[in-house]
C-alpha positions as a printed NumPy array, in Angstrom:
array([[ 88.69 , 252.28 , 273.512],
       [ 86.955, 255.441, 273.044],
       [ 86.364, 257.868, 275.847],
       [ 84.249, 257.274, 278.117],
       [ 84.729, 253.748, 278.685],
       [ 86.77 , 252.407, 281.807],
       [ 86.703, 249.931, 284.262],
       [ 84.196, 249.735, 286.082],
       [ 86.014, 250.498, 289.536],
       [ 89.501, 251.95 , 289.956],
       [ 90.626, 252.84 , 293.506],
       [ 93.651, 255.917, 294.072],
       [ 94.236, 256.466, 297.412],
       [ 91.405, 257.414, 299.193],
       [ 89.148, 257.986, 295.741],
       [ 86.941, 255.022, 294.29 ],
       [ 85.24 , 255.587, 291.184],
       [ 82.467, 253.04 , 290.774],
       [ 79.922, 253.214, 288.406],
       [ 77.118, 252.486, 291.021],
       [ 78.748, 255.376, 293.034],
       [ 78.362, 257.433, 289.705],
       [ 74.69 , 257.524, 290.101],
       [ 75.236, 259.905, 292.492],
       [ 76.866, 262.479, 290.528],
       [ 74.222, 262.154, 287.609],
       [ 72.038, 264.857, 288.881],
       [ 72.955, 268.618, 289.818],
       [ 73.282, 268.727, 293.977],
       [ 75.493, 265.389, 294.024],
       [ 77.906, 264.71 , 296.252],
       [ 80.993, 261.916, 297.044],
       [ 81.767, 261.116, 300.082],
       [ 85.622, 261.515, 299.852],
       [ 87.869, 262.971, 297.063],
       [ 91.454, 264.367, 295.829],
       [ 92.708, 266.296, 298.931],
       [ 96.368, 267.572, 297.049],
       [ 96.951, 268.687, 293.068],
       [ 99.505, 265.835, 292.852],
       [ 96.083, 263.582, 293.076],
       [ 94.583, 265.061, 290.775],
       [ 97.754, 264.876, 288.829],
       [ 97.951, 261.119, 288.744],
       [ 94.123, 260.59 , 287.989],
       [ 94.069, 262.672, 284.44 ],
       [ 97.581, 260.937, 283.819],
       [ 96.515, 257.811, 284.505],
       [ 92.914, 258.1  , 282.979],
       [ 94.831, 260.22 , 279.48 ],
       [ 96.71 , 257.071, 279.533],
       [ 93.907, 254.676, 279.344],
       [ 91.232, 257.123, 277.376],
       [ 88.874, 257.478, 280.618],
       [ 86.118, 260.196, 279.976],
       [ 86.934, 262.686, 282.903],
       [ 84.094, 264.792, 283.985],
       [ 84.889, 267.767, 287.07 ],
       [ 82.22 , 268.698, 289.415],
       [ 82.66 , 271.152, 292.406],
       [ 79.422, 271.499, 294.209],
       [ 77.251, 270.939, 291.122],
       [ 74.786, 273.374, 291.388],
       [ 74.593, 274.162, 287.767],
       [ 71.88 , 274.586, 285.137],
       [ 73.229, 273.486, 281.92 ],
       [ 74.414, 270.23 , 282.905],
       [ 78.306, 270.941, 282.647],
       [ 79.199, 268.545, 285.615],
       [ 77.526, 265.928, 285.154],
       [ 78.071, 262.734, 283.419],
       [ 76.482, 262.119, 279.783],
       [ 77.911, 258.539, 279.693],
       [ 79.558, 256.394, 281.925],
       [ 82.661, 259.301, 282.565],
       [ 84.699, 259.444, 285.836],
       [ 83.808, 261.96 , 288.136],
       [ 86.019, 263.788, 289.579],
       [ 85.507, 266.16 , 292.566],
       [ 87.224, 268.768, 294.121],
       [ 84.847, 268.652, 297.269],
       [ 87.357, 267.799, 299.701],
       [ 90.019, 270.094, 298.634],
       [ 89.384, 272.693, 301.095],
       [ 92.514, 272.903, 303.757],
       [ 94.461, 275.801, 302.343],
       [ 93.555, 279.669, 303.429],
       [ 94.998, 282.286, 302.794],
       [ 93.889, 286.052, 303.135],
       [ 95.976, 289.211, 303.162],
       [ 93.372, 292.046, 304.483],
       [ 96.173, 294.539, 302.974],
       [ 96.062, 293.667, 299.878],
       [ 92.442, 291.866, 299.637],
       [ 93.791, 288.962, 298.138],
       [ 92.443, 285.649, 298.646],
       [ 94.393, 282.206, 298.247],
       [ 92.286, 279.079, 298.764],
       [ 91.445, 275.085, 297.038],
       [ 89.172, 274.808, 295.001],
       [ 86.507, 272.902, 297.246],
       [ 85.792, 275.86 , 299.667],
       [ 82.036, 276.543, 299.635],
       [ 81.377, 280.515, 298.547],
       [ 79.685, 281.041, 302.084],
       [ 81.844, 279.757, 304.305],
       [ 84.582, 281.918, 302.145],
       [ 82.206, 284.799, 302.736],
       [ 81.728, 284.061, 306.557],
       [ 85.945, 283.897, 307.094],
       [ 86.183, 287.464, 305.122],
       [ 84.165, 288.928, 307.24 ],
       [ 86.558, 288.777, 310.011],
       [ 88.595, 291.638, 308.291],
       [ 85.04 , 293.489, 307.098],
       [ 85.706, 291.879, 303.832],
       [ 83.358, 290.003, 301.271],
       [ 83.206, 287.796, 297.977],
       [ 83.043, 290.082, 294.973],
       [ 80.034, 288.014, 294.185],
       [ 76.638, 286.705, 295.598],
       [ 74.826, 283.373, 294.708],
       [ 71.373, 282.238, 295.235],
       [ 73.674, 278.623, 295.44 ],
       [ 76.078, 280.261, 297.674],
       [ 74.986, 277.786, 300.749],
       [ 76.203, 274.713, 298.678],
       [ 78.91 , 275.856, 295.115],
       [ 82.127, 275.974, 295.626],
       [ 84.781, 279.016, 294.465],
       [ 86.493, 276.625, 291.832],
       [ 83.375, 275.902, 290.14 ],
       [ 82.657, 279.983, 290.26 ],
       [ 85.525, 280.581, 288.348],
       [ 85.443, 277.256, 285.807],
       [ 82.021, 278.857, 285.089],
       [ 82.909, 282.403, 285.748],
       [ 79.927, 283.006, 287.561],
       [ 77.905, 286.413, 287.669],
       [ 75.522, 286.787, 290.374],
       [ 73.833, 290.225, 292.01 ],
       [ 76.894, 292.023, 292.685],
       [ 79.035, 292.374, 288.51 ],
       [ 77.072, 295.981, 288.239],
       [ 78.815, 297.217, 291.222],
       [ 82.609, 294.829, 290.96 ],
       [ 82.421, 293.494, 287.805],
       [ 82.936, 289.943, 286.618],
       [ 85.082, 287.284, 288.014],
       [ 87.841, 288.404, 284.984],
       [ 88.094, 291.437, 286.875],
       [ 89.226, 290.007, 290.004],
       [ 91.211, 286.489, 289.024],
       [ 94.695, 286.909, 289.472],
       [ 95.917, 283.514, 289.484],
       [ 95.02 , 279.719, 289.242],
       [ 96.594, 275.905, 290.288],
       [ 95.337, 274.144, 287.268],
       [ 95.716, 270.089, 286.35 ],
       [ 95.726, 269.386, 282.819],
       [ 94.509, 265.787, 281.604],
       [ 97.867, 265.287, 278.995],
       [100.331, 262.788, 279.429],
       [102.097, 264.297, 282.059],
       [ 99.238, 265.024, 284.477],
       [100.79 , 268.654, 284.006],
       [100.315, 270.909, 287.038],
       [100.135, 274.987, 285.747],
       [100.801, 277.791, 288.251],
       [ 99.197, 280.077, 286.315],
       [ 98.936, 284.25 , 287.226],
       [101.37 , 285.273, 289.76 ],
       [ 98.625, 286.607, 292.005],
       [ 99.566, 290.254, 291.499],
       [ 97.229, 292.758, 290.629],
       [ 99.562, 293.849, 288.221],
       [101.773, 291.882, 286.111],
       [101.771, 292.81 , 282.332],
       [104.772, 290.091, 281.789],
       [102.664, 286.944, 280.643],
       [ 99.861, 286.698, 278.131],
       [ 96.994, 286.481, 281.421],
       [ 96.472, 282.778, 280.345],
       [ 94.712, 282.1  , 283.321],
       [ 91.915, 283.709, 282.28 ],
       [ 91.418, 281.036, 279.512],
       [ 90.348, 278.978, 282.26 ],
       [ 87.708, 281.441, 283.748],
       [ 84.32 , 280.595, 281.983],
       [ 86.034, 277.417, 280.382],
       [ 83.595, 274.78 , 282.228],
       [ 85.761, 272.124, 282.703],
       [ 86.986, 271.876, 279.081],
       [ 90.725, 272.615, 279.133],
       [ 91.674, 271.698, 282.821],
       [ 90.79 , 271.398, 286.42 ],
       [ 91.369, 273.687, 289.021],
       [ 92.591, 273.301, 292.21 ],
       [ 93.366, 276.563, 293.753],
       [ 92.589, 280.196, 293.202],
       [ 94.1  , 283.954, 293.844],
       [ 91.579, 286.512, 293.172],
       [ 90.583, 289.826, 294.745],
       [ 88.039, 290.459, 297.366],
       [ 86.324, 293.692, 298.003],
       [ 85.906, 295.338, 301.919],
       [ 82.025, 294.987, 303.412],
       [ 80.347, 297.914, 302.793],
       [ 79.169, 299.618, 306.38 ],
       [ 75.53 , 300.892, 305.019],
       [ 73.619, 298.673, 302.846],
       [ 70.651, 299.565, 301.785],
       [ 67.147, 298.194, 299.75 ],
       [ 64.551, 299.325, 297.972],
       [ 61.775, 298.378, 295.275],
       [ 59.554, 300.204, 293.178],
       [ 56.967, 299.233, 290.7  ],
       [ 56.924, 300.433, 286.943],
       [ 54.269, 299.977, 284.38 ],
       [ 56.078, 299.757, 281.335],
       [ 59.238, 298.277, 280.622],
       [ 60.65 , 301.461, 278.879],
       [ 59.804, 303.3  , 282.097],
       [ 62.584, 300.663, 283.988],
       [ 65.057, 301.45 , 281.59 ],
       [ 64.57 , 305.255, 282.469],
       [ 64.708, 304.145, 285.998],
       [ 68.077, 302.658, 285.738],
       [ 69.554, 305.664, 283.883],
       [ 68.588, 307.621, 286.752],
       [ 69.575, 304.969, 289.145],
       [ 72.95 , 305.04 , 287.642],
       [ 72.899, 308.723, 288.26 ],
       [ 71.796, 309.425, 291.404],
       [ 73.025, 306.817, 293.329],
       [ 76.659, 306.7  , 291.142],
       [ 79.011, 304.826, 292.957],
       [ 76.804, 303.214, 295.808],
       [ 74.569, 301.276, 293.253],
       [ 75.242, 297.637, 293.736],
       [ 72.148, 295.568, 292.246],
       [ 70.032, 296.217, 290.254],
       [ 67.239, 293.357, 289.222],
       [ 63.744, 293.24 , 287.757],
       [ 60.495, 290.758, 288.217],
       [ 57.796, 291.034, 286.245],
       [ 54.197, 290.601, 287.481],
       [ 54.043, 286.858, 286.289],
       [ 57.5  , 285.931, 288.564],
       [ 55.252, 287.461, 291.885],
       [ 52.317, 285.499, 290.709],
       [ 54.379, 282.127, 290.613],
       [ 56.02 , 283.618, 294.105],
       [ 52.595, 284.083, 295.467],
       [ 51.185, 280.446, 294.445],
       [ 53.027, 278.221, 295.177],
       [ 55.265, 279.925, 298.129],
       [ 52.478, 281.934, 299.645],
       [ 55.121, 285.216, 299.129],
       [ 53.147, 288.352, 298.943],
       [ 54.834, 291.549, 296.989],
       [ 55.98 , 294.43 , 299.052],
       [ 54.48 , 296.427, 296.499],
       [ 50.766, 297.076, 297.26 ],
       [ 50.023, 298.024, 293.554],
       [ 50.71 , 295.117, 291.65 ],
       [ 52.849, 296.761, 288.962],
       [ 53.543, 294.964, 285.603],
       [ 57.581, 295.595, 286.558],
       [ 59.35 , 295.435, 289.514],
       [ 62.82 , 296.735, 290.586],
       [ 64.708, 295.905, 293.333],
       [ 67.661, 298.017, 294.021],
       [ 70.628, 297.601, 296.198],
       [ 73.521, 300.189, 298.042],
       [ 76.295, 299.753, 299.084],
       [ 78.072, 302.477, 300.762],
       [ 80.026, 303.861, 303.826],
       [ 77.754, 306.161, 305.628],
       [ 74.36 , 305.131, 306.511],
       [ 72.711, 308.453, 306.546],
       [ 73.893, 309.625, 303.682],
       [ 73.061, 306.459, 301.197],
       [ 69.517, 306.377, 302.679],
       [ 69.299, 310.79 , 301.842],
       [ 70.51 , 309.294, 298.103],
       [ 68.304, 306.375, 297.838],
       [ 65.028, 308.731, 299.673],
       [ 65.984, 311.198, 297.206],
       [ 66.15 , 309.193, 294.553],
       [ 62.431, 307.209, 295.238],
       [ 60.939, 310.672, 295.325],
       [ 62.531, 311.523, 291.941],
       [ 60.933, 308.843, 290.192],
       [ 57.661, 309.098, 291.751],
       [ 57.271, 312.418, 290.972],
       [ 58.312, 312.237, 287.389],
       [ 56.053, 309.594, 286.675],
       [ 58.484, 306.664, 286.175],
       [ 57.146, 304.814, 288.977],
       [ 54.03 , 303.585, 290.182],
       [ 54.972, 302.734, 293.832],
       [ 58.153, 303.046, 295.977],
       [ 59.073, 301.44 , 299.187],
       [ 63.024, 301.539, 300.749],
       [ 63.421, 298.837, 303.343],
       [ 63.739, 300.273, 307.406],
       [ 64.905, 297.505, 308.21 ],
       [ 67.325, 294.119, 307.923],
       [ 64.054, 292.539, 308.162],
       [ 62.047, 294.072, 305.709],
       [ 64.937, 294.209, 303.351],
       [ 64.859, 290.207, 303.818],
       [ 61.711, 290.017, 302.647],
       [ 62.485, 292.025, 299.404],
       [ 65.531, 289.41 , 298.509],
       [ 63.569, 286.502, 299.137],
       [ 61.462, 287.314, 296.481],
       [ 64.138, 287.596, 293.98 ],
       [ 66.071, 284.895, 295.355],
       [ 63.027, 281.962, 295.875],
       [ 61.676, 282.746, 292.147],
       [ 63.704, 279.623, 290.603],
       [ 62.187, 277.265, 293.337],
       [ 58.863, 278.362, 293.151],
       [ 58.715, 277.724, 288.86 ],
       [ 59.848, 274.393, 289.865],
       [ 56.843, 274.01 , 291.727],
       [ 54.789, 275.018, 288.751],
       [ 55.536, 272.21 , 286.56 ],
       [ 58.366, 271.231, 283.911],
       [ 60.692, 274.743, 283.875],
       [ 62.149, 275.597, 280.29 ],
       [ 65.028, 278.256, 281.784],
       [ 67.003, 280.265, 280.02 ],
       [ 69.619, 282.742, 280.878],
       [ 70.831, 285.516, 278.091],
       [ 72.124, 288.745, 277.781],
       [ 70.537, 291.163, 275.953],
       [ 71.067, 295.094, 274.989],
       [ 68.491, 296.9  , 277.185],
       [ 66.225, 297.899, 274.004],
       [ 65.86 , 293.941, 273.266],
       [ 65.778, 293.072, 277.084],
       [ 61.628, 292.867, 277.743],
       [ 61.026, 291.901, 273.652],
       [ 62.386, 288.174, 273.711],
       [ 59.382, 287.839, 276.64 ],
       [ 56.891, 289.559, 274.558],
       [ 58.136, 287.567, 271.413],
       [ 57.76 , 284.296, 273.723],
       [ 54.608, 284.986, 274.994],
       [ 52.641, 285.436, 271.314],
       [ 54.254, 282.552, 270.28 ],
       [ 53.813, 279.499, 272.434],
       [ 50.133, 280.791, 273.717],
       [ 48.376, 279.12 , 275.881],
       [ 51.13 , 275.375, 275.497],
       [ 52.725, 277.5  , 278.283],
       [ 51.241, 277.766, 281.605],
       [ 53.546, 280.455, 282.442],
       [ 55.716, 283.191, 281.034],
       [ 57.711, 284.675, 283.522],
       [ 61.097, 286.912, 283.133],
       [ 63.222, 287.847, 286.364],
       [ 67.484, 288.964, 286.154],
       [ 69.73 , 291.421, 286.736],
       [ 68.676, 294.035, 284.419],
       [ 71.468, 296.278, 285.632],
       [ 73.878, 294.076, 283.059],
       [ 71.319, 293.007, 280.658],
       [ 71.042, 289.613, 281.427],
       [ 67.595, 287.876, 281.695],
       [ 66.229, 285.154, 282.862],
       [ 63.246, 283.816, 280.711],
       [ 61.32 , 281.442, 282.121],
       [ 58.391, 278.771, 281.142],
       [ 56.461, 276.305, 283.07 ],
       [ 54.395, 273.603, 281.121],
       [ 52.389, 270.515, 282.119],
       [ 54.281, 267.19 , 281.866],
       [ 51.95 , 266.807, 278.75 ],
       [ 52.477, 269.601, 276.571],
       [ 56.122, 270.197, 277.815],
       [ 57.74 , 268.774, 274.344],
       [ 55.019, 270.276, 271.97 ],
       [ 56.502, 273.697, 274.171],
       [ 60.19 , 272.271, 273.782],
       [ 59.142, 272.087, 270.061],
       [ 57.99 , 275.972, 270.147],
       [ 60.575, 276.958, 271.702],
       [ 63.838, 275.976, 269.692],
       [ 65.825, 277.372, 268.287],
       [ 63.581, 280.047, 268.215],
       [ 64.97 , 281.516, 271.509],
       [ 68.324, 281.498, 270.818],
       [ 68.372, 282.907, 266.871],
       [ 66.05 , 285.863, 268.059],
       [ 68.541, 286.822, 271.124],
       [ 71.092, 286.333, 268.244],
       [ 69.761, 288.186, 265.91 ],
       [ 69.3  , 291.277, 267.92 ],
       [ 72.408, 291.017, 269.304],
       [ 72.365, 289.167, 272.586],
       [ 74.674, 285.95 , 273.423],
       [ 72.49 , 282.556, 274.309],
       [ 74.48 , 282.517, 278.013],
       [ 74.85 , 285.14 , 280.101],
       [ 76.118, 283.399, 283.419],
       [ 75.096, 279.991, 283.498],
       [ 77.302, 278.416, 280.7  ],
       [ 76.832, 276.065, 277.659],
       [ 77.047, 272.159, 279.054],
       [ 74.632, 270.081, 278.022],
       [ 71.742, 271.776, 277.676],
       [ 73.378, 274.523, 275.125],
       [ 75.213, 272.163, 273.085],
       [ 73.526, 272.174, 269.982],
       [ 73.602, 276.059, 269.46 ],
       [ 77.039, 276.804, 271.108],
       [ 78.092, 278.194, 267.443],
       [ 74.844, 280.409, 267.335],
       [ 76.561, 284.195, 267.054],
       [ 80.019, 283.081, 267.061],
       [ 82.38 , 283.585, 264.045],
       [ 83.974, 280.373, 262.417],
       [ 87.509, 281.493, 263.819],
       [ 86.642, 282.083, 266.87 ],
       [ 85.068, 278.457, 266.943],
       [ 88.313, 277.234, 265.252],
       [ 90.816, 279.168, 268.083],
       [ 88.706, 277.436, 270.927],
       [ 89.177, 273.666, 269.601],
       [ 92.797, 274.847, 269.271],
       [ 93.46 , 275.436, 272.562],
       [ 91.191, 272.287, 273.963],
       [ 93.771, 270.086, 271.706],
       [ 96.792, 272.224, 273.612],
       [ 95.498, 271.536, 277.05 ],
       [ 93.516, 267.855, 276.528],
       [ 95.4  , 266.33 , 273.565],
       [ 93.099, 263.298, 273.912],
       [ 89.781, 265.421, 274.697],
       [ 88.829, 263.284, 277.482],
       [ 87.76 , 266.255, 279.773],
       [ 84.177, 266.628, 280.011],
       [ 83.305, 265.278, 276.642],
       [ 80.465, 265.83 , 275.036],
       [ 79.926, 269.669, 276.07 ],
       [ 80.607, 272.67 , 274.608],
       [ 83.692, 272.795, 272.418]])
């Protein structure tokens, strides 16, 4: 029996797998109505389903874009949405235990009891949940200012699918511990591939007291770049975020959401920028300061710092409702890439001569502050796979080429598949399916992905 094919229903305790309940999970947002509650579940599923060659696929809140939690065939699913009972927070150390299941902002809304926060912010924060952050080591608005989820992990509960069902206490949740080779981090960023977890340690950062917003518009791209240099200057250690729209995201903003730019000169770039401090006089002298610095050298075009909650608002929504209004525009070719800032703006340009007029829309929005850009296409349902046709590989051996990696935040999955090798060296390649066959001897864990 190769993987993938089971009975059609199996009941464990209070899981049933059916494949008419499968249909469910088949598309990104799914959810089960009940699932594994303790590791020692999850334990006896991947035993029993290594046993038997069952295709094992883990989903947390599935809010993905590459397709990594979903079924390609007729795999299990198995969800970690109900494992959400354990809690723990020490506001001395800022170190957070929890499962797996708990949704990112409900974890965000306990911290805040102790004036602490996630290290991290998600447009999908409403609905992913923290293992699925760290399976996919997710980025978000805030890695300029923390870093990435490898800088705050400190520990994991994983479930490998090998004969034993083997549950790995990996990381002794200390933030420093220099006797073990870190091999929880193998798991951060893995998707899925080599194990499912069930409970994380990791570091969370205090709330800042004074957070503060601005945007300003820029007419060249080479002018933003400028802009962050003196960003990173000015504002040092308060700068938290960092992102750039062009003029086609506001357009797409403005159509089909009705969202009007705060920015009354229409700029070809613009910048939203984001504090984080302790003293709410002081960070809005820096970020004033810093406004009129720009402006008066030229760099900018048009500066506005929120005086408000309010009117701050109204600056994230913009960044934050651009992927739902391109899905109003049509059939969405996404990508998400990291780029060296010289390259960052190109890869649009480069897009934009070649696919013409196939493409309704060209659009680029991301966090500039770490290079990583979101590229964006909308298409009519007829000329979508003439675009599709355009498109690939193209994309991904130009970001190669000048030095960029095909997936910044969002992963490999599905979608990424067939150029998962594209700028990685044959050994690395090589290590990778090494450790899959340590971990999932039979490779029934999400099958057909990246590895």
């Amino acid at each position: 029996m190769r993987p993938g094919h089971g009975s059609a229903q199996w009941e464990y305790g209070r899981i049933l797998f059916t494949t008419a309940a499968g249909v469910l999970f088949s598309v990104d947002y799914g959810g089960w109505e009940d699932g594994p509650l303790l590791p020692k579940k999850v334990s006896a599923i991947l035993r029993h389903c290594h046993d038997r060659r069952i295709a094992v696929v883990p989903q947390a809140g599935n809010t993905g874009l590459v397709g990594a939690s979903i079924p390609v065939h007729d795999e299990v699913v198995l969800s970690v949405r109900k494992m959400d009972k354990h809690f723990e927070f020490d506001d001395h150390t800022g170190v957070l235990s929890c499962d797996a299941g708990h949704i990112l902002e409900e974890l965000e809304n306990k911290l805040a009891k102790w004036n602490y926060m996630m290290p991290f912010d998600l447009g999908a924060k409403g609905s992913c949940l923290i293992g699925g952050n760290l399976a996919t080591c997710a980025g978000g608005i805030r890695l300029l200012r923390y870093g990435s989820l490898h800088a705050h992990g400190l520990g994991l509960t994983v479930v490998c699918p090998d004969s034993k069902g083997s549950i790995l206490e990996l990381g002794s949740g200390l933030r420093k511990d220099n006797t073990s080779l870190h091999s929880h981090h193998l798991f951060l960023g893995s998707e899925g591939q080599l194990g499912v977890i069930t409970c994380v340690r990791m570091t969370c950062v205090t709330r800042p007291l004074s957070v503060q917003s601005a945007m300003i518009g820029a007419n060249t791209f080479d002018d933003c770049r400028k802009i962050l240099r003196i960003a990173k200057e000015k504002l040092g250690e308060i700068l938290s975020s960092f992102e750039m729209m062009d003029r086609g995201t506001m357009g797409v903003l403005k159509d089909n959401l009705e969202f009007d730019n705060v920015l009354r000169s229409d700029p070809p770039f613009n910048l939203l920028i984001e504090t984080s401090g302790s003293n709410e006089a002081h960070d809005r002298e820096k970020v004033d300061s810093f406004l009129e610095h720009c402006l008066s050298q030229g760099l900018a075009m048009d500066g506005v710092q929120a005086q408000s909650h309010e009117e701050a608002r109204l600056m994230w929504r913009l960044r934050e409702s651009a992927t739902i209004a391109l899905t109003m525009d049509g059939q969405v070719f996404k990508h998400d890439v990291s780029l060296p800032l010289d390259h960052f703006y190109r890869l649009t340009e480069e897009v934009q001569k070649r696919v013409g007029d196939v493409a309704k829309r060209v659009v680029t929005y991301g966090h500039m502050g770490d290079g990583n850009s979101h590229l964006n296409l909308t298409s009519t349902k007829e000329k979508a796979e003439e675009l599709y046709q355009v498109l690939y590989p193209f994309v991904y051996e130009w970001v190669v080429k000048h030095g960029g990696s095909i997936s910044a935040e969002h992963g490999i999955g599905q979608l990424k598949r067939p150029y998962a090798s594209f700028g990685k060296p044959p050994g690395e390649r090589e290590l990778v399916k090494a450790l899959k066959a340590v971990f999932d001897p039979r490779s029934i864990l999400n099958p057909y992905k990246f590895i």
